[in-house]
C-alpha positions as CSV (number, residue, x, y, z in Angstrom):
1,X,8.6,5.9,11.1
2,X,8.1,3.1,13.0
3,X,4.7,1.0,12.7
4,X,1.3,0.7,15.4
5,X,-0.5,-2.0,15.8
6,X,-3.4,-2.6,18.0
7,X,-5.6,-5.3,18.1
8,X,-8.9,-5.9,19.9
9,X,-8.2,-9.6,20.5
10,X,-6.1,-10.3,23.3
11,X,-4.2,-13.0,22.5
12,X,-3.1,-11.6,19.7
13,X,-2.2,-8.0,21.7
14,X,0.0,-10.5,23.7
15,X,2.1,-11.0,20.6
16,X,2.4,-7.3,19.4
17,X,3.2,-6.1,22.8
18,X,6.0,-9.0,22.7
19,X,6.6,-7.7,19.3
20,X,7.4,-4.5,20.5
21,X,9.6,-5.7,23.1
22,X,11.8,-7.9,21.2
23,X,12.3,-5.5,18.2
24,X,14.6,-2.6,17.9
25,X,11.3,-0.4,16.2
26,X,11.3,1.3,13.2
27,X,12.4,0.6,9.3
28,X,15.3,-1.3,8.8
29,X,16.1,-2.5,5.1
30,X,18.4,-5.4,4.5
31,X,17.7,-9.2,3.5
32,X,20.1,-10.9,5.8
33,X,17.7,-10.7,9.4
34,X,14.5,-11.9,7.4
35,X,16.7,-14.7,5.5
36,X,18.0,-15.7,8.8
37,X,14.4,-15.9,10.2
38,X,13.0,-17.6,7.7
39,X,15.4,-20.4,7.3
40,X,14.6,-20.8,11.5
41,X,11.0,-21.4,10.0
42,X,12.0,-24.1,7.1
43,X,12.1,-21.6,4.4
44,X,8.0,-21.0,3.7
45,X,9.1,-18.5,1.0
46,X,9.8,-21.6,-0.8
47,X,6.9,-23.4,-0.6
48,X,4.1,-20.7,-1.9
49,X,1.8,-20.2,-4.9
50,X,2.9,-18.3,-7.9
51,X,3.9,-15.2,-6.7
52,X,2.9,-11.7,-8.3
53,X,5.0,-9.3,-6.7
54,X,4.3,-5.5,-7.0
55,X,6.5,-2.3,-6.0
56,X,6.5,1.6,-6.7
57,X,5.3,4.7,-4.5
58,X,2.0,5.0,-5.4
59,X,-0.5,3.1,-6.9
60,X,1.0,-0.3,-5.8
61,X,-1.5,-1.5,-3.4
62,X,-4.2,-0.7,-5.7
63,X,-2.3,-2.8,-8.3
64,X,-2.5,-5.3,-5.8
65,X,-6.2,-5.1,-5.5
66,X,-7.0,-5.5,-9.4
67,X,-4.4,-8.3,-9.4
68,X,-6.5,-9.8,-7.0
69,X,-10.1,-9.2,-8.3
70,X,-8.7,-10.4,-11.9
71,X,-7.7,-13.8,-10.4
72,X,-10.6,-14.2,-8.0
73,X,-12.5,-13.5,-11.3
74,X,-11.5,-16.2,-12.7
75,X,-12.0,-18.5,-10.2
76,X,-9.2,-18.4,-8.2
77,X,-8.4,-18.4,-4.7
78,X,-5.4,-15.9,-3.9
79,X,-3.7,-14.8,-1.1
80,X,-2.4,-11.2,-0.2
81,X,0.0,-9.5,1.8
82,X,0.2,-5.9,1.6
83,X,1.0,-2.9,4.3
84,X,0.5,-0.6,5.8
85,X,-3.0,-1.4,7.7
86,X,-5.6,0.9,8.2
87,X,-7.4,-0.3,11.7
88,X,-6.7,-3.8,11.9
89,X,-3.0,-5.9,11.9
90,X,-5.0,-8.6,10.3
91,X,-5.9,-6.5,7.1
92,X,-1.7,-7.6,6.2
93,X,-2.3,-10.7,5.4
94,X,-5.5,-12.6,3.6
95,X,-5.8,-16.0,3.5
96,X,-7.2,-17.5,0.1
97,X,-9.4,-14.3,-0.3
98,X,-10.2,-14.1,3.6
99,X,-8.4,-11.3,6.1
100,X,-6.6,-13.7,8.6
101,X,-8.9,-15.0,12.3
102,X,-7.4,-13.7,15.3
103,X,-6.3,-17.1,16.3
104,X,-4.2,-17.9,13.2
105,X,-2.6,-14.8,13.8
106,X,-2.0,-14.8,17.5
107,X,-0.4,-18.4,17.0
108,X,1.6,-17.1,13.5
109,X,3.3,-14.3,15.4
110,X,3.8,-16.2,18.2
111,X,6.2,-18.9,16.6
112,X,8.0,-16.1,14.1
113,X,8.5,-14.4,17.6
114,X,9.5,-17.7,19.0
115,X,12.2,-18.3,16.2
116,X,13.6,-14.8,15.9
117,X,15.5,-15.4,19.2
118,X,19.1,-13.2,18.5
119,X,18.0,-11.9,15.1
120,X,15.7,-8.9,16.4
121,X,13.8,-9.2,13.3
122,X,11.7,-5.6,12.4
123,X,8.3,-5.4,12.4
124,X,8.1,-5.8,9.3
125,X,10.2,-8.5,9.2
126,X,7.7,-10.5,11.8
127,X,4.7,-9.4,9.7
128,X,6.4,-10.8,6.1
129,X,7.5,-14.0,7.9
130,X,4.0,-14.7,9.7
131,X,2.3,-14.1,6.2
132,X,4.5,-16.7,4.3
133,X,4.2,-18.8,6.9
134,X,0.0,-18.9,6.5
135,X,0.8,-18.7,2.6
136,X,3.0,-21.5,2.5
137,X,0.5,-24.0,5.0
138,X,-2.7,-23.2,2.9
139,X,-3.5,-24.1,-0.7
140,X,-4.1,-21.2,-3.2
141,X,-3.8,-20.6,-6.6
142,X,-2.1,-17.0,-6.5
143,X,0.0,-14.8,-4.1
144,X,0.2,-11.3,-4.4
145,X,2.6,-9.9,-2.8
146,X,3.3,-6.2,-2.3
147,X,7.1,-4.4,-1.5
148,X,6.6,-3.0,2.0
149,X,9.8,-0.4,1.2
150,X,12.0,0.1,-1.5
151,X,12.4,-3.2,-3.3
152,X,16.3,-4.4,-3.8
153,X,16.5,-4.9,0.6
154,X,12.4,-5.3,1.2
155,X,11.9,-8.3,3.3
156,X,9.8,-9.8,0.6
157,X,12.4,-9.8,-1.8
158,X,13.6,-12.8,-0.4
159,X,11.0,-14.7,-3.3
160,X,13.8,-16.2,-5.5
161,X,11.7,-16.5,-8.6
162,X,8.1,-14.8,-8.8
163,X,5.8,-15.5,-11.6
164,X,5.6,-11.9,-12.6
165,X,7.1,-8.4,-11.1
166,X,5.4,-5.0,-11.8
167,X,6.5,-1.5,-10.7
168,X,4.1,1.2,-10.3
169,X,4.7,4.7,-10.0
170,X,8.4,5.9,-9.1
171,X,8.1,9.1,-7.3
172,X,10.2,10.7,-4.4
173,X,8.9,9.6,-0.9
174,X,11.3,7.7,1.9
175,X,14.3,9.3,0.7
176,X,15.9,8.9,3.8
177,X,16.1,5.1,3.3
178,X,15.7,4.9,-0.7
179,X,17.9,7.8,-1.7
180,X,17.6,11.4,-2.7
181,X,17.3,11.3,-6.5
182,X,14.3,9.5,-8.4
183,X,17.2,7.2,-9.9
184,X,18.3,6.2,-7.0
185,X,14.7,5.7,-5.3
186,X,13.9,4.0,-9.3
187,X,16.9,1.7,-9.1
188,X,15.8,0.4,-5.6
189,X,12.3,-0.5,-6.9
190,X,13.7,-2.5,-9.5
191,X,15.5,-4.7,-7.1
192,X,12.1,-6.7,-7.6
193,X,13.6,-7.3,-10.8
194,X,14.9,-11.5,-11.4
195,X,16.7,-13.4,-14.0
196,X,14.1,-14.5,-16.9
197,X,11.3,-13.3,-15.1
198,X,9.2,-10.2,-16.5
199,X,8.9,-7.5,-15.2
200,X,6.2,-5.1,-16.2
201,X,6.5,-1.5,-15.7
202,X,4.3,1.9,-15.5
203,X,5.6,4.4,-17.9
204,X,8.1,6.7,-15.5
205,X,9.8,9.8,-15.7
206,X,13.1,9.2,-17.8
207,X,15.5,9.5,-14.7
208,X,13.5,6.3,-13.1
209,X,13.2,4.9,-16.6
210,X,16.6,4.6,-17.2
211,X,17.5,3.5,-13.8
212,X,14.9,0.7,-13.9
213,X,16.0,-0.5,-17.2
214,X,19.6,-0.5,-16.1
215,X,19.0,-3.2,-13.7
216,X,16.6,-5.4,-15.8
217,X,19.3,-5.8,-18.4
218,X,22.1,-6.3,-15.5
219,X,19.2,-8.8,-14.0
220,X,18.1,-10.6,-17.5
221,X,14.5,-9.7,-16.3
222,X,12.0,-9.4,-19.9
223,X,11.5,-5.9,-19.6
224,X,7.6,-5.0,-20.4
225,X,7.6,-0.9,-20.7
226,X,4.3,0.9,-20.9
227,X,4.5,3.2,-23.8
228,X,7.2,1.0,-25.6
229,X,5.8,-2.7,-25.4
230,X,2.3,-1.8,-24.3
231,X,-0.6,1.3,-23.9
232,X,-3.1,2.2,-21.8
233,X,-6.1,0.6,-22.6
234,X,-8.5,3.7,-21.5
235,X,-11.8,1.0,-21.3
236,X,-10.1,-0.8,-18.3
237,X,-11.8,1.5,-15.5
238,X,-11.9,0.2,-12.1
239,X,-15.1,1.5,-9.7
240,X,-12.3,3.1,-8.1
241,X,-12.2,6.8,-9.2
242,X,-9.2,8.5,-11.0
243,X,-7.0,8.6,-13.8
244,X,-4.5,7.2,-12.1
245,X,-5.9,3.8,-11.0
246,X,-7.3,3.6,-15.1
247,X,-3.3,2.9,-15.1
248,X,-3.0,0.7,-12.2
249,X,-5.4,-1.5,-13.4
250,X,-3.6,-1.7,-16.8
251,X,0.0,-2.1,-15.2
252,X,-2.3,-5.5,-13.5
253,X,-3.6,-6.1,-16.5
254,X,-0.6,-6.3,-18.0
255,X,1.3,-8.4,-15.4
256,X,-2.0,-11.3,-15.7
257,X,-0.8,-11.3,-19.6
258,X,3.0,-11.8,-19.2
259,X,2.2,-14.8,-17.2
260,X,0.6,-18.0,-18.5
261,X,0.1,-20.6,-15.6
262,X,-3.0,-18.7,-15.0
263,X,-4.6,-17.2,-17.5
264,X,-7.2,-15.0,-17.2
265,X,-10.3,-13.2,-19.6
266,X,-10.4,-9.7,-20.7
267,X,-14.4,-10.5,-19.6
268,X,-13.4,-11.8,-16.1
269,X,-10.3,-9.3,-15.5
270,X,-13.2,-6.5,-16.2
271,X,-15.6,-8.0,-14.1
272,X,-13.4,-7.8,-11.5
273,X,-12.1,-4.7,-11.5
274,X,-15.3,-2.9,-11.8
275,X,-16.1,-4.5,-8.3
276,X,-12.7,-4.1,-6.8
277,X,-12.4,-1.9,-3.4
278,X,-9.4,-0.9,-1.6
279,X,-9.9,1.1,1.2
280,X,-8.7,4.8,1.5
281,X,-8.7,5.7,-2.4
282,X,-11.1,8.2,-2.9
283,X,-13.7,6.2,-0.8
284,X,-17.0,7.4,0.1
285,X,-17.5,6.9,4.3
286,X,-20.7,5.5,4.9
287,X,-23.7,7.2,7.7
288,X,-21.4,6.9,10.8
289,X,-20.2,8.1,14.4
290,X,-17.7,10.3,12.3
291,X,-19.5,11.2,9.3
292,X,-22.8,11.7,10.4
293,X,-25.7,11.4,7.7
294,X,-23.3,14.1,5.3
295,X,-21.4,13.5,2.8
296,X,-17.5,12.6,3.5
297,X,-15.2,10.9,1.7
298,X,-11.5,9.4,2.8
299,X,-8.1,9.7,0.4
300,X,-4.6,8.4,1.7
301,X,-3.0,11.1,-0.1
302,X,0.2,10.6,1.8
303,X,2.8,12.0,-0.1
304,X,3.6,14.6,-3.5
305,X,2.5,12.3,-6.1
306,X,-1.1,11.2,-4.5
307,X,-1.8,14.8,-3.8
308,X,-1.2,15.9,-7.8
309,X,-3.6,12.8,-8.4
310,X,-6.0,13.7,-5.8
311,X,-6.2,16.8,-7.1
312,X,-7.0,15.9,-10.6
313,X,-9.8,14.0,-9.3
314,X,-11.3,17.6,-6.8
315,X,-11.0,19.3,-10.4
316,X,-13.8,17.5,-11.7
317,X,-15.6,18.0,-8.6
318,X,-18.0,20.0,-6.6
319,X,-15.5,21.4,-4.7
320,X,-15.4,20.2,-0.9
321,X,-13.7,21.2,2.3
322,X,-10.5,19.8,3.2
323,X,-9.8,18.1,6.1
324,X,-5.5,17.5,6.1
325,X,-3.1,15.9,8.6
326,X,0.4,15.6,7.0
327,X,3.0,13.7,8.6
328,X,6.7,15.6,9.8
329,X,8.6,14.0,7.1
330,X,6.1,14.5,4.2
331,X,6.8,18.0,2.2
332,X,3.5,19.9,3.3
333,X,4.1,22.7,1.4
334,X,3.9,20.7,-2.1
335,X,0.9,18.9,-0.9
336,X,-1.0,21.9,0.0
337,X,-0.1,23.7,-2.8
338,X,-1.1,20.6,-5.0
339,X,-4.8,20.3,-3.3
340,X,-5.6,23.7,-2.4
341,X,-6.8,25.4,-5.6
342,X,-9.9,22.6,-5.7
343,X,-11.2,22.9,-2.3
344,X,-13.5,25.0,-0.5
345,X,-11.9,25.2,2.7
346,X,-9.4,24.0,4.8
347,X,-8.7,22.5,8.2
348,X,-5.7,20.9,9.5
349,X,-5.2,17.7,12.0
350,X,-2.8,16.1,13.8
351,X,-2.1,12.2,12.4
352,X,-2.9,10.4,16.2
353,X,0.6,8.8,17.5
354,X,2.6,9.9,14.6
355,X,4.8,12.4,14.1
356,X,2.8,15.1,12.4
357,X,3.3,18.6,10.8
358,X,1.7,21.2,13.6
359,X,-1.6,21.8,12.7
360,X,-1.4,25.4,14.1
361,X,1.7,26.1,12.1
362,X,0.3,25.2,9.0
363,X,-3.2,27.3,9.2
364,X,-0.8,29.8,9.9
365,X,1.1,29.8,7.2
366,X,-1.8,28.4,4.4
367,X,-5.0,29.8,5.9
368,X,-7.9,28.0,6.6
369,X,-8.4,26.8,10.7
370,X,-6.6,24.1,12.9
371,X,-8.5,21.4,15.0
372,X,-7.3,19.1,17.9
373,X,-8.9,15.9,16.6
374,X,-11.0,14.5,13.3
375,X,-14.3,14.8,15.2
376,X,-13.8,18.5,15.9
377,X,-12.4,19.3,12.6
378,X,-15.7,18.0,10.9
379,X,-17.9,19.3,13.8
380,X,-20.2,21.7,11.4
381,X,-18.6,21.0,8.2
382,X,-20.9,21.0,5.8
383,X,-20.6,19.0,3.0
384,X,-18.9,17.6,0.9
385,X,-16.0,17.0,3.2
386,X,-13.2,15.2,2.3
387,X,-10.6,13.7,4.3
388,X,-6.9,13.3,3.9
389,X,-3.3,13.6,4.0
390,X,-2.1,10.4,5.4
391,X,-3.1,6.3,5.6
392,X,-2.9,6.7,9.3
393,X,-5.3,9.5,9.3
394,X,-7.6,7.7,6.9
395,X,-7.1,4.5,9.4
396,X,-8.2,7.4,12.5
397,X,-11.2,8.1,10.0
398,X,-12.8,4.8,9.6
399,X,-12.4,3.5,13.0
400,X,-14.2,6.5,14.3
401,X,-16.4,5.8,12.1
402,X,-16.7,2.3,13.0
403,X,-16.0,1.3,9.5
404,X,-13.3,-1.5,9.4
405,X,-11.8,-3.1,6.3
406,X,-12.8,-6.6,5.1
C-alpha cells in the first residue's frame, strides 16, 4: 500500500511530487537503502537523544503518545517520529514537542532527496531520514521513535543502541511483508530487540510470546514481560477511552522505569497521561463542516485486533450508527462481524485514493446501506455516529471537518 502525501505549502509539494518521482512507491523492507542514505547524510542516527523506540500492530502509536506526555511531564523536551499521518506530512515528525514548520520540512526533504541520488530510497525511507536529520540538529532530552513496519528490516532499526524498546500488541496485519503466522509477524517485531538493552513487552498470545522471547535471548536484550516481571496497574487510565490503552499506557509506563537517564514520577507520568491525545482513538469530532452540531466520533479501527477493541468500548455504549470504509487487503468480514452486534446501523464508504473493499458489495452481503463519500454517508444520520474502519478514512474525516492534528 503505498503512502499519500499532500501538503498545502508549496515548497514543500515541490519535494513530495520529487518524492514521488524519484522513488519506486510502495513498502519496501530492508536496512541496506536507508543505511546507505544515511551514511550520504553523516550518519544523524548517531547523533540523537536517548531513543525510546516502540513496535507492535496496535496500540503502538498510542504507546508513543504516553511516552511522550510522561517525559514532557516531567519537564522534558522530546521529539517524535511516528506514521502514518492523518492530514498533514508534517504530523511525522515533531520537533522538541512541536509538529515540524513547512520550511524545515521543505528544506529536510529536499537534501535526503538530494543525497539519495542511485539508492531510490522508499518513502518511508525519505520520511525516517528527514526526521533524524531534524532530530539529530536540535537539542532534546528524549526521542520516541515508533517502527513504521515490522521491526527486524524497519528503516528505523538502523538506531544501534536505544535507551529502551517496547512491543505492543502482536496481532496478524501486513502478512504479505511480515509473514503469515503470529510467530512469524512476533519474531519480526522483536527485531527492535539489542544486546543489553531492555526490552519491555505487552503480554501476547503464546505463539508471539515465544517467538519474541526467542530473539531476546539470541539478542541478550533484558526481557521485561507483562504478566511475568510486571502487571497492569488498572489506576494508570489515560483520557483516552478503552481497555486497551489502560495497557498501552502501562507498557509506557513500564519502558520510563526500565530506563534511568531520565527518570520520571508516578505523579508526573499520571499527569500526563490523563491529558494525552492522539488523534483517531475513539475521538470525539468537534461542531464542523462534516459533523455538523451532532454528535460523531472517529476510530482508526484498521484492522482485526482494533475492531475486537473498538467493540469492547460500543458495548458499554449507547449504541450508534456505523459509518465503515475497509481497505482491500483488510479481512472485512472479521471486522464487521467484530463491530456489528454494538451498532445501530450501518453504512459503508470507500477509503478516498486507496484501495478499498466495494462499498456496494459489502451492504450487500452485511446489510445496512452504501454511500459514495463521508458527507453523504452522514447526511441525516442521527446521532451518535461513529466513524471508522481505516487511518486514512479517519484522516478523510477530519480534514472535512477542517479539524487538523497539532
Amino acid at each position: 500500500m503505498p503512502d499519500f502525501a499532500r501538503s498545502d505549502d508549496p515548497t514543500v509539494q515541490a519535494q513530495l511530487d520529487r518524492l514521488a518521482l524519484l522513488s519506486p512507491g510502495g513498502d519496501r523492507l530492508g536496512l541496506d537503502r536507508i543505511a546507505r542514505l544515511l551514511e550520504r547524510l553523516r550518519r544523524p542516527q548517531d547523533r540523537l537523544p536517548p531513543v525510546f523506540h516502540v513496535a507492535g500492530t496496535n496500540g503502538k502509536g498510542s504507546t508513543c503518545a504516553f511516552l511522550r506526555a510522561g517525559l514532557e511531564a516531567s519537564g522534558r523536551t522530546v521529539h517524535m517520529f511516528t506514521s502514518p499521518h492523518l492530514v498533514r506530512f508534517n504530523e511525522r515528525i515533531r520537533i522538541a514537542g512541536k509538529l515540524i514548520e513547512d520550511e524545515a520540512l521543505a528544506n529536510l526533504l529536499a537534501e535526503v532527496l538530494d543525497a539519495s541520488g542511485d539508492i531510490e530510497p522508499s518513502f518511508f525511507e525519505v520520511t525516517t531520514a528527514a526526521a533524524f536529520l531534524a532530530f539529530a540538529r536540535t537539542p532534546a532530552d528524549a526521542c520516541v521513535i515508533e517502527v513504521g513496519l515490522g521491526g527486524r528490516l524497519d528503516a528505523t532499526n538502523v538506531i544501534e543502541r536505544p535507551l529502551v524498546t517496547g512491543i505492543a500488541n502482536v496481532g496478524l496485519d501486513h502478512q504479505q511483508f511480515l509473514g503469515s503466522s503470529l510467530a512469524e509477524i512476533a519474531f519480526e517485531k522483536a527485531g527492535i530487540a539489542k544486546n543489553g538493552v531492555p526490552v519491555v513487552v505487552l503480554g501476547q498470545k503464546p505463539e508471539a510470546a515465544e517467538a519474541i522471547e526467542r530473539v531476546a535471548v539470541e539478542r541478550g536484550a533484558p526481557l521485561l514481560r507483562e504478566g511475568r516481571n510486571w502487571g497492569i496497574d488498572p489506576t494508570l487510565r489515560p483520557t483516552l477511552p478503552g481497555d486497551h490503552q489502560v495497557r498501552n499506557a502501562n507498557l509506557a509506563w513500564q519502558m520510563l522505569q526500565a530506563q534511568d537517564r531520565l527518570p520520571v514520577t508516578r505523579e508526573h507520568f499520571l499527569h500526563g497521561i490523563a491529558t494525552a491525545q492522539w488523534p483517531a482513538r475513539f475521538q470525539k469530532l468537534a461542531p464542523g463542516p462534516l459533523a455538523g452540531d451532532r454528535e460523531t466520533w472517529l476510530d482508526g479501527a484498521h484492522n482485526l485486533e482494533a475492531a475486537q477493541a473498538l467493540a469492547d468500548l460500543l458495548a458499554e455504549r449507547e449504541p450508534m450508527h456505523l459509518v465503515l470504509g475497509i481497505l482491500a487487503n483488510k479481512p472485512a468480514e472479521a471486522i464487521v462481524a467484530a463491530v456489528a452486534p454494538h451498532v445501530e446501523s450501518l453504512t459503508f464508504v470507500p477509503v478516498p485514493e486507496h484501495a478499498h473493499h466495494d462499498p456496494a458489495a459489502l451492504a450487500e452481503r452485511f446489510g445496512g446501506r452504501a454511500a459514495p463519500s463521508l458527507t453523504e454517508a452522514l447526511g441525516d444520520l442521527p446521532s451518535p455516529r461513529l466513524i471508522a474502519g481505516s487511518l486514512y478514512l479517519a484522516g478523510e474525516a477530519l480534514r472535512l471537518n477542517d479539524q487538523l492534528p497539532d
